[in-house]
SEDONU-835621 format. One record per atom (N, C-alpha, C): residue in one letter; atom name; y, z, x negated. Coordinates in nm, 2 decimals, always signed. Each point is the difference from the previous one (the first is absolute). Example, Ala and Ser with C-alpha at 12.3 -4.5 7.8 and 13.67 -1.06 7.14 Angstrom:
<nodes>
NODE  residu  atome       v       w       u
NODE       a      N   -0.57   +0.78   -1.32
NODE       a     CA   +0.12   +0.00   +0.09
NODE       a      C   +0.12   +0.00   -0.09
NODE       s      N   +0.11   -0.07   +0.04
NODE       s     CA   +0.11   +0.00   -0.09
NODE       s      C   +0.11   +0.08   +0.08
</nodes>
This chain:
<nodes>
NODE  residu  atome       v       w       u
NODE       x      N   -0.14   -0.46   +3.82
NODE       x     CA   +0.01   -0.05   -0.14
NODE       x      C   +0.05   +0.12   -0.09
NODE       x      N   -0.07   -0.01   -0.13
NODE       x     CA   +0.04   +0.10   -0.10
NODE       x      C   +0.05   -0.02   -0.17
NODE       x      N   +0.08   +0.03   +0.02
NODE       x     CA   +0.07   -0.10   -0.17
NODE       x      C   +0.00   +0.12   -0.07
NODE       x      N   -0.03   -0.05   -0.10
NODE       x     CA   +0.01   +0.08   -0.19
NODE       x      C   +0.15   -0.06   -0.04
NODE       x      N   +0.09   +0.11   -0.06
NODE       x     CA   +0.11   -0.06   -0.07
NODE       x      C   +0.02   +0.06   -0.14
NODE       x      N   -0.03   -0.08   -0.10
NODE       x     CA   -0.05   +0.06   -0.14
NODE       x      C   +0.07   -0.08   -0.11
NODE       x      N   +0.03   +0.07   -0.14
NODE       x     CA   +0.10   -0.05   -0.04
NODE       x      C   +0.03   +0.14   -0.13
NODE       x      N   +0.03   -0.08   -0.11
NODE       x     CA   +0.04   +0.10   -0.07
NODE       x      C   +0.15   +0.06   +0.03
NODE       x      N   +0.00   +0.19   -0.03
NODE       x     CA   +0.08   +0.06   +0.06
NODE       x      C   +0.15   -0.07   -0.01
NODE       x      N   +0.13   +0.02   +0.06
NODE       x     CA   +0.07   -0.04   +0.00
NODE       x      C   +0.04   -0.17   +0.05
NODE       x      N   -0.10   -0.09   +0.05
NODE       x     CA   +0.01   -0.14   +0.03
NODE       x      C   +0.05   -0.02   +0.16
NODE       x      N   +0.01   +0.15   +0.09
NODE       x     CA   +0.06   -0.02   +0.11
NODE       x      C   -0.14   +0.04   +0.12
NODE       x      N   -0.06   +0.03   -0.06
NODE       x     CA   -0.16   +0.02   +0.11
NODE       x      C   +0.08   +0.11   +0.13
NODE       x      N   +0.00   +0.08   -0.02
NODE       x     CA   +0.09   +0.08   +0.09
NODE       x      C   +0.12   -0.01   +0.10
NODE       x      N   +0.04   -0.07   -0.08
NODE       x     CA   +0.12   -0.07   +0.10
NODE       x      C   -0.02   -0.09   +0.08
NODE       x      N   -0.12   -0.10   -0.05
NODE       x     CA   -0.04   -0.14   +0.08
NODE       x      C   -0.08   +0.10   +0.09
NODE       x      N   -0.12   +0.13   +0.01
NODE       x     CA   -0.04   +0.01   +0.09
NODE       x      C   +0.05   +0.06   +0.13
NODE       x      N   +0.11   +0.08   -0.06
NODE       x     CA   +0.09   +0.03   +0.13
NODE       x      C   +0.04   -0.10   +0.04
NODE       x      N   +0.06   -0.13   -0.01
NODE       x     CA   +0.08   -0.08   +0.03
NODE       x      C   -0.10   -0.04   +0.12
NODE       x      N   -0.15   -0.09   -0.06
NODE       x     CA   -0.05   -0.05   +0.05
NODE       x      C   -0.07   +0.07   +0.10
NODE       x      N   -0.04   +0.15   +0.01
NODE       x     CA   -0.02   +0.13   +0.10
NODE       x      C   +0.06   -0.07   +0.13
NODE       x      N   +0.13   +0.01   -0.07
NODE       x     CA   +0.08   -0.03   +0.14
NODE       x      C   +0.00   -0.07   +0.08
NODE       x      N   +0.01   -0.11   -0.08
NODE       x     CA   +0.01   -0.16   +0.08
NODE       x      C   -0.12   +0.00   +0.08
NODE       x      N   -0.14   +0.04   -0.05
NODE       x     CA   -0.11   -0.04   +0.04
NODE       x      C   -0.04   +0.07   +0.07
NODE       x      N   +0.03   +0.15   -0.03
NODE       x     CA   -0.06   +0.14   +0.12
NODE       x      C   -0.12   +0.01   -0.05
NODE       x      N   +0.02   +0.05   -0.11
NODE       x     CA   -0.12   +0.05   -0.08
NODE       x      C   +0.04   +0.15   -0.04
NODE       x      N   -0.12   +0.05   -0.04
NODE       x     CA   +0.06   +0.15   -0.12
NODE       x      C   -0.05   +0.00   -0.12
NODE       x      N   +0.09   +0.01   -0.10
NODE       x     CA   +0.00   +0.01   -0.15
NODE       x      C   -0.06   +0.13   -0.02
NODE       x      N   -0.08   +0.01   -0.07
NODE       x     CA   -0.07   +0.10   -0.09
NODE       x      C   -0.02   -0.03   -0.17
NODE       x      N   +0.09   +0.09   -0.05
NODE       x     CA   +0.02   +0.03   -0.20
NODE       x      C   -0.11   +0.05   -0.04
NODE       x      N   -0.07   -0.10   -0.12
NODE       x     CA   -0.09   +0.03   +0.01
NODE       x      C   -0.05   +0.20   -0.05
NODE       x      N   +0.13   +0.02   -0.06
NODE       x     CA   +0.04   +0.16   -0.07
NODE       x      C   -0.06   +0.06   +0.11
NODE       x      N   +0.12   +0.02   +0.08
NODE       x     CA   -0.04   +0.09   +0.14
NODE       x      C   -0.06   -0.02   +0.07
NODE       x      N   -0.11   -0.13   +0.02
NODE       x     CA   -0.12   +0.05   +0.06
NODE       x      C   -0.11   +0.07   -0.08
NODE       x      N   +0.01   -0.04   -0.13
NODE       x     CA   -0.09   +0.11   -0.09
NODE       x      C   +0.02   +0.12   -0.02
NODE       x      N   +0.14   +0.05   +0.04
NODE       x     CA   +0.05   +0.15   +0.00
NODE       x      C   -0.05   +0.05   +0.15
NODE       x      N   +0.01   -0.11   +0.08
NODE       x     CA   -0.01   +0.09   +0.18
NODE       x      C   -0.19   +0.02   -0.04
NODE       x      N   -0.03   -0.10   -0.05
NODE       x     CA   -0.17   +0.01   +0.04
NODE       x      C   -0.05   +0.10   -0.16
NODE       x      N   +0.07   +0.05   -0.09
NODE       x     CA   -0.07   +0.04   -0.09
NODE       x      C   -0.08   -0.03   -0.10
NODE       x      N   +0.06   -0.14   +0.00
NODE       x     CA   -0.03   -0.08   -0.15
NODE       x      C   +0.09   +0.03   -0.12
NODE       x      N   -0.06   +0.01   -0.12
NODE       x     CA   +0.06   -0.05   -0.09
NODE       x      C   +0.04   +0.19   -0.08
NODE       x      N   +0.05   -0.04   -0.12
NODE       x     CA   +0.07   +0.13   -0.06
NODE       x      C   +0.15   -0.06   -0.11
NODE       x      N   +0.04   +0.14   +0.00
NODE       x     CA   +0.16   -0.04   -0.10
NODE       x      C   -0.07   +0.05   -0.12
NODE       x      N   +0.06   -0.13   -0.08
NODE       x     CA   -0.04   +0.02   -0.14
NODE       x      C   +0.11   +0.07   -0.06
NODE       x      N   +0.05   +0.02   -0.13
NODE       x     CA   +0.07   +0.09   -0.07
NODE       x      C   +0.13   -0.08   -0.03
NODE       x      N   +0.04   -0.09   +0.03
NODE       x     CA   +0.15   -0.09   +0.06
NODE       x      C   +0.00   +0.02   +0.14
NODE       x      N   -0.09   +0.09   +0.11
NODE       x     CA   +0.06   +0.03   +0.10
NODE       x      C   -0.01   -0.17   +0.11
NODE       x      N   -0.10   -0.12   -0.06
NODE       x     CA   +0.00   -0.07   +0.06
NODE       x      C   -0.14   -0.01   +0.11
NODE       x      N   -0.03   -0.03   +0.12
NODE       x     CA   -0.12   -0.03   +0.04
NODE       x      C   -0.11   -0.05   -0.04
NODE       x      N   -0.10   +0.00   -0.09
NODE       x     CA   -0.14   -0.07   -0.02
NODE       x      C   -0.15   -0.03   +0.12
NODE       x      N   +0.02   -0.11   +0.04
NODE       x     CA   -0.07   +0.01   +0.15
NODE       x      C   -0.11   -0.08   -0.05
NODE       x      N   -0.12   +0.08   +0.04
NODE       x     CA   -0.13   -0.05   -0.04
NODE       x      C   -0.01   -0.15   +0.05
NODE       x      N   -0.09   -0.13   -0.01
NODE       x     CA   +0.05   -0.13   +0.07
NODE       x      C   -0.10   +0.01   +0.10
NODE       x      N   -0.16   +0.03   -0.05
NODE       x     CA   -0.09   +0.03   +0.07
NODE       x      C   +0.06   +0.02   +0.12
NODE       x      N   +0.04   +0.14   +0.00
NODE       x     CA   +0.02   +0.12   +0.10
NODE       x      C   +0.10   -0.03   +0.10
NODE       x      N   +0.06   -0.04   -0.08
NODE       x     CA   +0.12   -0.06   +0.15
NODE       x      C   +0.00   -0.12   +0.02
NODE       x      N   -0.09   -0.12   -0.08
NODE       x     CA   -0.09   -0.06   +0.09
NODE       x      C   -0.05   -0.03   +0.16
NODE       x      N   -0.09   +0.14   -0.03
NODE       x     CA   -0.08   +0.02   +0.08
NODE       x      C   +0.08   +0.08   +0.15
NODE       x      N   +0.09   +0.05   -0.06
NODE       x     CA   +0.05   +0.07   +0.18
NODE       x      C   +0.11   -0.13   -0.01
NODE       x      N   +0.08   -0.06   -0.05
NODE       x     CA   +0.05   -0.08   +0.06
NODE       x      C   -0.03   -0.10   +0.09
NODE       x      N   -0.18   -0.04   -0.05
NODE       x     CA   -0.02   -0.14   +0.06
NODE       x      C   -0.07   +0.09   +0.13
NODE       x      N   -0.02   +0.16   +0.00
NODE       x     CA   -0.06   +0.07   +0.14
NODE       x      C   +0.16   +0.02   +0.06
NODE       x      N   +0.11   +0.01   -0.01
NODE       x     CA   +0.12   -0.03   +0.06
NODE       x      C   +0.02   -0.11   +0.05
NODE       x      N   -0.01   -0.10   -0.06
NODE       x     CA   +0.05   -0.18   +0.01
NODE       x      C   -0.14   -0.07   +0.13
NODE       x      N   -0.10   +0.05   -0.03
NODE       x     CA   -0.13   +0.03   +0.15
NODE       x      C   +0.07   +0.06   +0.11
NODE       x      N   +0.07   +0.08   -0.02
NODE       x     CA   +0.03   +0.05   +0.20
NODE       x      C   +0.14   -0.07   +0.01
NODE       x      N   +0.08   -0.01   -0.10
NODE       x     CA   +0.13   -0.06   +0.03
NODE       x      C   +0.03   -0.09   -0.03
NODE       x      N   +0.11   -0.10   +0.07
NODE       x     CA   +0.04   -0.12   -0.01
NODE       x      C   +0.11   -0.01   +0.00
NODE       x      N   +0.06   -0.11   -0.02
NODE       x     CA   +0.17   +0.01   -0.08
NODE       x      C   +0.06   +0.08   -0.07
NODE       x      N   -0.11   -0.03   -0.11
NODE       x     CA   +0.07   +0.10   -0.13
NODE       x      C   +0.04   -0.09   -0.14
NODE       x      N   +0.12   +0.06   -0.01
NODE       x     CA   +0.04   -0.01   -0.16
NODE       x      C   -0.03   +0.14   -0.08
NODE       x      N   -0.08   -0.07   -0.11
NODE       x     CA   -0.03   +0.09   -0.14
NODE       x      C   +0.09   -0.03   -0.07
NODE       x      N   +0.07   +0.06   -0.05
NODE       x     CA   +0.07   -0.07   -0.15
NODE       x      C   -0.02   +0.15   -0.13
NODE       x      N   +0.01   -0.06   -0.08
NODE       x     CA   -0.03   +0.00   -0.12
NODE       x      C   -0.04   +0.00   -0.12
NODE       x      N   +0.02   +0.01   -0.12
NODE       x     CA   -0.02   -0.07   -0.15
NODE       x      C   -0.13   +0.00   -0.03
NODE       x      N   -0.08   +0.10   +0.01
NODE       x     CA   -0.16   +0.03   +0.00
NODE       x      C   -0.07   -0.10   +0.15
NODE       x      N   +0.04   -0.04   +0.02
NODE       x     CA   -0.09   -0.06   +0.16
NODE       x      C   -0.03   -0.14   -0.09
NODE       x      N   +0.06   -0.07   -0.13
NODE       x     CA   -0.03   -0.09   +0.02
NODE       x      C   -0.16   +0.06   -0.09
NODE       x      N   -0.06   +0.12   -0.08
NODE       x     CA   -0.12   +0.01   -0.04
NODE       x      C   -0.11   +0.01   +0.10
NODE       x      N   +0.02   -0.01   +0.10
NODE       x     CA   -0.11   +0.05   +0.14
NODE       x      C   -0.04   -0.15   +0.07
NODE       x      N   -0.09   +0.06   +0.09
NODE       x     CA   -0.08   -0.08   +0.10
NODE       x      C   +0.06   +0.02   +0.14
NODE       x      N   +0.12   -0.02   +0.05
NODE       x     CA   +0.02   +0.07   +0.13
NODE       x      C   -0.04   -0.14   +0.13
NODE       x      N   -0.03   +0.03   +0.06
NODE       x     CA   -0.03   -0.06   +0.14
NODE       x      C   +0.09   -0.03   +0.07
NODE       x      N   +0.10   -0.10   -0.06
NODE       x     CA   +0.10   -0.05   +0.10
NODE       x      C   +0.01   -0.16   -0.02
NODE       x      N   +0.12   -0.08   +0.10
NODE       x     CA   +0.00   -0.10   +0.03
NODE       x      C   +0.07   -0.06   -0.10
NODE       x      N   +0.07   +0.05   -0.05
NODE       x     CA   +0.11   -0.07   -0.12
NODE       x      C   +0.01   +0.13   -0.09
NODE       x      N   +0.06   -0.07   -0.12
NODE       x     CA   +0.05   +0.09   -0.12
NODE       x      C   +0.15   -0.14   -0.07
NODE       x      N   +0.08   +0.10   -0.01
NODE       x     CA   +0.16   -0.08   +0.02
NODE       x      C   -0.05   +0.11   -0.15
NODE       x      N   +0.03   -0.12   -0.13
NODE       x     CA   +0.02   +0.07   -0.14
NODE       x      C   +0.16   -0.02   -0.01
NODE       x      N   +0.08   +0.06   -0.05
NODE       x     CA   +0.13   -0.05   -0.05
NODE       x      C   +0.00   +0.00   -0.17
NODE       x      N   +0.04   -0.05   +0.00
NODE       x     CA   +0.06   -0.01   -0.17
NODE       x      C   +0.13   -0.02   -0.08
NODE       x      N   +0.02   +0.04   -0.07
NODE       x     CA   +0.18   -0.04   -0.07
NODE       x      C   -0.01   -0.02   -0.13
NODE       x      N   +0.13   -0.07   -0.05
NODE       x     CA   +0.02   -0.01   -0.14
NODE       x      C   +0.00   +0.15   -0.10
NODE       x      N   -0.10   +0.00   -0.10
NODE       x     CA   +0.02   +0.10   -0.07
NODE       x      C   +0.14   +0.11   -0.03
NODE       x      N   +0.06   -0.09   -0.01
NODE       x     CA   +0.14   +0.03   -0.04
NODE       x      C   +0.08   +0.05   +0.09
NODE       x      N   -0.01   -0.05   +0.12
NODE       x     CA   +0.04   +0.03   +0.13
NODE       x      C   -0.02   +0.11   +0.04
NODE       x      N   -0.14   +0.06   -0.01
NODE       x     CA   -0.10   +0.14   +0.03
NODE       x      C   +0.04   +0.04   -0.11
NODE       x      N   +0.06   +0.01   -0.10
NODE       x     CA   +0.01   +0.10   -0.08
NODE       x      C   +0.17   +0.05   +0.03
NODE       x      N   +0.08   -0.06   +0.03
NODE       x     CA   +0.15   +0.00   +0.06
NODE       x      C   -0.01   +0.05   +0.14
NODE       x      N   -0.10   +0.00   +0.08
NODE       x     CA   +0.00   +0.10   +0.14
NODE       x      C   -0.06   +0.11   -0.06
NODE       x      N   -0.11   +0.01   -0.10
NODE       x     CA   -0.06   +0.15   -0.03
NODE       x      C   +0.12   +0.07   -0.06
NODE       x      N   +0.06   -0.05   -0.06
NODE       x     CA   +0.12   +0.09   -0.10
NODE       x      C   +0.12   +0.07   +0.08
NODE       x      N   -0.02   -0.11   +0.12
NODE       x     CA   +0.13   +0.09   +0.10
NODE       x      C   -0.07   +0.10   +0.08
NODE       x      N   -0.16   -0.01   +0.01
NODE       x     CA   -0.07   +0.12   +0.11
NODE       x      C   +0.06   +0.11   -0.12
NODE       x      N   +0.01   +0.00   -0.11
NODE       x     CA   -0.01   +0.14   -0.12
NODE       x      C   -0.14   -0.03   -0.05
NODE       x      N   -0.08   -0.10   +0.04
NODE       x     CA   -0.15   +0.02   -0.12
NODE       x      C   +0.01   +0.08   -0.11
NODE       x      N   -0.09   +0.02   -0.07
NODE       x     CA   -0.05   +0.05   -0.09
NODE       x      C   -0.03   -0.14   -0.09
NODE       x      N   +0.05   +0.00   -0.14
NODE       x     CA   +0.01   -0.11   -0.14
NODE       x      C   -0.18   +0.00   +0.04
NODE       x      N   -0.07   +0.03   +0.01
NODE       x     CA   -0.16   -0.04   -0.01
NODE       x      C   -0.03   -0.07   +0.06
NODE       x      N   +0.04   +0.07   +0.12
NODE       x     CA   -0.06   -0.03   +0.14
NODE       x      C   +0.07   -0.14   +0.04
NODE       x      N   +0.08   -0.01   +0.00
NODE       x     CA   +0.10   -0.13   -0.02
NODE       x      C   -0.11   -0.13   -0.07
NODE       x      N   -0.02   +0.04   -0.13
NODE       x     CA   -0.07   -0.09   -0.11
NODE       x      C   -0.13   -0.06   +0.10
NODE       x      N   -0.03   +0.17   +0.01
NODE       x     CA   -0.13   -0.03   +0.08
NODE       x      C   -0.03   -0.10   +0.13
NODE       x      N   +0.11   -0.03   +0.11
NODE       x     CA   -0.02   -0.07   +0.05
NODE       x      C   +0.06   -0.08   -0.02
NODE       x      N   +0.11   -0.04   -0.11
NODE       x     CA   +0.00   -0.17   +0.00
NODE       x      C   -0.09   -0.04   -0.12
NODE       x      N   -0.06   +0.10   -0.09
NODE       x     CA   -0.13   -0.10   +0.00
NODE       x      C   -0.06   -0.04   +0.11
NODE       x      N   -0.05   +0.09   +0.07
NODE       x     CA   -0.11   -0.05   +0.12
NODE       x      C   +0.05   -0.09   +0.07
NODE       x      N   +0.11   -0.08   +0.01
NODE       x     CA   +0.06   -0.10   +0.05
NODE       x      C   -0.04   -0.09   -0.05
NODE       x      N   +0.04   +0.01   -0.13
NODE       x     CA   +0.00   -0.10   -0.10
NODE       x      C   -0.14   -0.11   -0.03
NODE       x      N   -0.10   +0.09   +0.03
NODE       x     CA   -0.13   -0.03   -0.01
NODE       x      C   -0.07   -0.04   +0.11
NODE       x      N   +0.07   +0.04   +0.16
NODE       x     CA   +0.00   -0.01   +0.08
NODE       x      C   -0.19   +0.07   +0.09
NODE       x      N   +0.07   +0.13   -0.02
NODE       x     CA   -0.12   +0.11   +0.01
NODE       x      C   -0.03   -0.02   +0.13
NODE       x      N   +0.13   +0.05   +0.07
NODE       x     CA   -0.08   -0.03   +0.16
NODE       x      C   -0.05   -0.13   +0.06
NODE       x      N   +0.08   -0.09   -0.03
NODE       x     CA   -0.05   -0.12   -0.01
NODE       x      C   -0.18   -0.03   -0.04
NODE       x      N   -0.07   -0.01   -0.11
NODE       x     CA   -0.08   +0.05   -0.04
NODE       x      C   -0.10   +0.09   +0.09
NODE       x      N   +0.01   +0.08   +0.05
NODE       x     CA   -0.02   +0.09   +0.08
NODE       x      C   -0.06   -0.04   +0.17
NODE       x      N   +0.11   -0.01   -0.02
NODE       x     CA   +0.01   -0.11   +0.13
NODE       x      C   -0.09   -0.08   +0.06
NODE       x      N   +0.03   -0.11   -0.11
NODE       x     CA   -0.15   -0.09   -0.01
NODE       x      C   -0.10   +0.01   -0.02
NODE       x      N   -0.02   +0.10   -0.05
NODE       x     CA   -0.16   +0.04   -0.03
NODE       x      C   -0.07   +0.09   +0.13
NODE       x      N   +0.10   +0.06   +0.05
NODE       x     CA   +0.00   +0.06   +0.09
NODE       x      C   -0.07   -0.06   +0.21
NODE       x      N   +0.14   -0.08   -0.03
NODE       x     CA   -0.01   -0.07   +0.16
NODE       x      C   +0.01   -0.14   -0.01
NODE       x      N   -0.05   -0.04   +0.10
NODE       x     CA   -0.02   -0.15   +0.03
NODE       x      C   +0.14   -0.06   -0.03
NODE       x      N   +0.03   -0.13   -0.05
NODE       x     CA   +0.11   -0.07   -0.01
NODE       x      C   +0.05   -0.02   +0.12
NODE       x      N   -0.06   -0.05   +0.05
NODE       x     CA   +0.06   -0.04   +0.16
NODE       x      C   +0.05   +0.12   +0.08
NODE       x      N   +0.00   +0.10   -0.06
NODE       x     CA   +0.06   +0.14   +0.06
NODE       x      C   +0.09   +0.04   -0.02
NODE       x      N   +0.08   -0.09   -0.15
NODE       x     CA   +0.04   +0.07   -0.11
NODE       x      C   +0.13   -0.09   +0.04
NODE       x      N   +0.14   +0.05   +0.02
NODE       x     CA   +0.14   -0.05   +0.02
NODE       x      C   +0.05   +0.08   -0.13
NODE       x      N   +0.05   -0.14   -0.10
NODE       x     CA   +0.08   +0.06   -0.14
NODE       x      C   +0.16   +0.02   +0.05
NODE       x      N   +0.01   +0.06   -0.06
NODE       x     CA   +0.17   -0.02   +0.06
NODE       x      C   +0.08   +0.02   -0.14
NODE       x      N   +0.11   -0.06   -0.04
NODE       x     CA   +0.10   +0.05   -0.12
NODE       x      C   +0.10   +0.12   +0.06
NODE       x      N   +0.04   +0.08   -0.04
NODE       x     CA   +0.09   +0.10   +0.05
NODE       x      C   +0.13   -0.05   -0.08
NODE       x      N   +0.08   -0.01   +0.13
NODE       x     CA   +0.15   -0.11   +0.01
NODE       x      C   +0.14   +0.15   -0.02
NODE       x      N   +0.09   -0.03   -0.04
NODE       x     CA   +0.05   +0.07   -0.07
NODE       x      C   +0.07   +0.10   +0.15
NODE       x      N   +0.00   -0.13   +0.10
NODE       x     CA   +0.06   +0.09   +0.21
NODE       x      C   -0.15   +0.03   -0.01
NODE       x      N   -0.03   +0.13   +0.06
NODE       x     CA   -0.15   -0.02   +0.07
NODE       x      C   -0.01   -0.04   +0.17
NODE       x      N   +0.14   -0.09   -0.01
NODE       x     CA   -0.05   -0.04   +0.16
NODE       x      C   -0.08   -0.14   -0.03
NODE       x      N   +0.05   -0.06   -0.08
NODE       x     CA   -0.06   -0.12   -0.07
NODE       x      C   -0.12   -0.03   -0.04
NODE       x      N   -0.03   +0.13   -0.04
NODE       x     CA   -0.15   +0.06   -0.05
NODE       x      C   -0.08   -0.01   +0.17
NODE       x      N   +0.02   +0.08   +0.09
NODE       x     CA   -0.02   +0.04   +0.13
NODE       x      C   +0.00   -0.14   +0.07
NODE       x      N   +0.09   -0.08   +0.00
NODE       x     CA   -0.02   -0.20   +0.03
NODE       x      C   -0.12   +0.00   -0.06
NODE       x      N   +0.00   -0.03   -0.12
NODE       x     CA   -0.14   -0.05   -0.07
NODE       x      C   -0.12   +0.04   +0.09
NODE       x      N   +0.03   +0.14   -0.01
NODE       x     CA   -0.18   +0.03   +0.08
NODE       x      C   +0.01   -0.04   +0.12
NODE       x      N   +0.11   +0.02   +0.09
NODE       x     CA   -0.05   -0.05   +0.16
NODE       x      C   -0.02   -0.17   -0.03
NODE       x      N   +0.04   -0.01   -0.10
NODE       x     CA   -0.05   -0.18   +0.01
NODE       x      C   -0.08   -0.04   -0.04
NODE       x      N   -0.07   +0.09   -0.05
NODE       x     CA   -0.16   +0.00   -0.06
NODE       x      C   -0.08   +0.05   +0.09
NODE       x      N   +0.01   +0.09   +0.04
NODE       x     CA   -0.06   +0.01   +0.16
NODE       x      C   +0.00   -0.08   +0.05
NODE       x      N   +0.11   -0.02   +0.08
NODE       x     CA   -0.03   -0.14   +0.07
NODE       x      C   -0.08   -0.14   -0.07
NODE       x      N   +0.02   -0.02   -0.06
NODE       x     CA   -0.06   -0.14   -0.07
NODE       x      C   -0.18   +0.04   -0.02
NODE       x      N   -0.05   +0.12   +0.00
NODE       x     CA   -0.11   +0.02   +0.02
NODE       x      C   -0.06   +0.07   +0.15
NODE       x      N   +0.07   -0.04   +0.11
NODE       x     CA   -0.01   -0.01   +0.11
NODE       x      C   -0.02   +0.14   +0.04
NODE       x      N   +0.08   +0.12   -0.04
NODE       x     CA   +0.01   +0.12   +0.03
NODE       x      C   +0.08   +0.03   +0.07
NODE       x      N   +0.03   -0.09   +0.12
NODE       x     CA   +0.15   +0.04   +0.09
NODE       x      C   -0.04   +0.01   +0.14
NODE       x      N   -0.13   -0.05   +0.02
NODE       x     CA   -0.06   +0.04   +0.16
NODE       x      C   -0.06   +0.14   -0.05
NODE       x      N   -0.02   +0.09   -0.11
NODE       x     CA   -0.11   +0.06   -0.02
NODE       x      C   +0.13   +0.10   +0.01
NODE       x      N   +0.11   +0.02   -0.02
NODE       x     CA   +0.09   +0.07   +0.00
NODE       x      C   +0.09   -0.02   +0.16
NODE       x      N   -0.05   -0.08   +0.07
NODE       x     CA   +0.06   -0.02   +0.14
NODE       x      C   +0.13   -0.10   +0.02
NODE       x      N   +0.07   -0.09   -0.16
NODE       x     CA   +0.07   -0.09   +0.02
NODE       x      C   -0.06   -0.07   +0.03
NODE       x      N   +0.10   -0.13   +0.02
NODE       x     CA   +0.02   -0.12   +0.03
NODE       x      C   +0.03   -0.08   -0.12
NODE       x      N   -0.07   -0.11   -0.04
NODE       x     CA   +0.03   -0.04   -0.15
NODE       x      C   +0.13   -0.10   -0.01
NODE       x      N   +0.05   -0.04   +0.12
NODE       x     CA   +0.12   -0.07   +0.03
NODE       x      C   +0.12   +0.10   -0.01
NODE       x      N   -0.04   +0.11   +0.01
NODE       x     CA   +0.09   +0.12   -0.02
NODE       x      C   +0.06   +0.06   -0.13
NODE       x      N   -0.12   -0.05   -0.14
NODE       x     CA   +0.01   +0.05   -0.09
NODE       x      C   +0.12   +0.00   -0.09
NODE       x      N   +0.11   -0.07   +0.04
NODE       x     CA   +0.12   -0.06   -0.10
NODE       x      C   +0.08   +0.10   +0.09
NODE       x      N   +0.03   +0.01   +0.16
NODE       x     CA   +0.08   +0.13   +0.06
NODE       x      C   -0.06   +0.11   -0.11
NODE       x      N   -0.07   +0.04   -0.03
NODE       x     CA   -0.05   +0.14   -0.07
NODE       x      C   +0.07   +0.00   -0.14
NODE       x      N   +0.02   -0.06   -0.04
NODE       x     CA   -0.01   -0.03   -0.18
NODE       x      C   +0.15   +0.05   +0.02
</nodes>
């Protein structure tokens, strides 16, 4: 099994993938640095990544073909077509996401800029248009992100993703 974890920046995508890496014995791959190892993408003049969608597309889903138990995460994955079993979106209160961007040091724009895209709910949007609903686990980002990390193993489970992972679905509340 192969999950997408997408989400505008700052809603916790990172942290839930490590978490869930662990639990499940998977490996997390950003979507940054796999476009920097394979040679996607260029730094614009803010020094940020610009990754073609096409293009990393296209070697991700020739990545996600030989390999299994992968986590993708990141903010751009929810524009693509990737070839996996689930996509776990997160989401937060605008206001919320603008109170974690302010403590990373954001940038006053960059800030604006994603809690608009909250606000409008871009990846969300994205999302949908993107992958099948039945693939698609919404999740709110909870202020613990272990709380956040409940949510999804209980969404997994409830969509019978716990033999596919090698639990036991009687087991699922020990985990949580």
């Amino acid at each position: 099994m192969n999950i997408i974890i997408t989400g505008t920046p700052g809603v916790g995508k990172t942290t839930l993938a490590k978490l869930l890496a662990k639990k499940l014995k998977m490996k997390v791959f950003n979507e940054k640095n796999f476009a920097l190892k394979n040679r996607i993408g260029s730094f614009n003049e803010d020094n940020e990544l610009e990754i073609p969608i096409k293009v990393f597309e296209k070697k991700a889903n020739l990545f996600l073909k030989k390999n299994d138990r992968i986590i993708f995460e990141g903010h751009t994955l929810c524009e693509m077509k990737l070839k996996v079993d689930k996509i776990v979106l997160i989401t937060i209160h605008p206001e919320i996401l603008e109170l974690r961007l302010e403590s990373r040091n954001y940038k006053v724009e960059k800030i604006m800029d994603n809690v608009f895209c909250e606000g409008i709910d871009y990846c969300k949007k994205k999302v949908f248009k993107n992958y099948p609903r039945n693939k698609v686990i919404e999740i709110g980002s909870r202020q613990h992100v272990k709380e956040t990390f409940s949510d999804v193993l209980k969404s997994l489970g409830n969509v019978n993703a716990w033999g596919q992972f090698g639990f036991r679905r009687k087991k699922a509340k020990e985990m949580v």
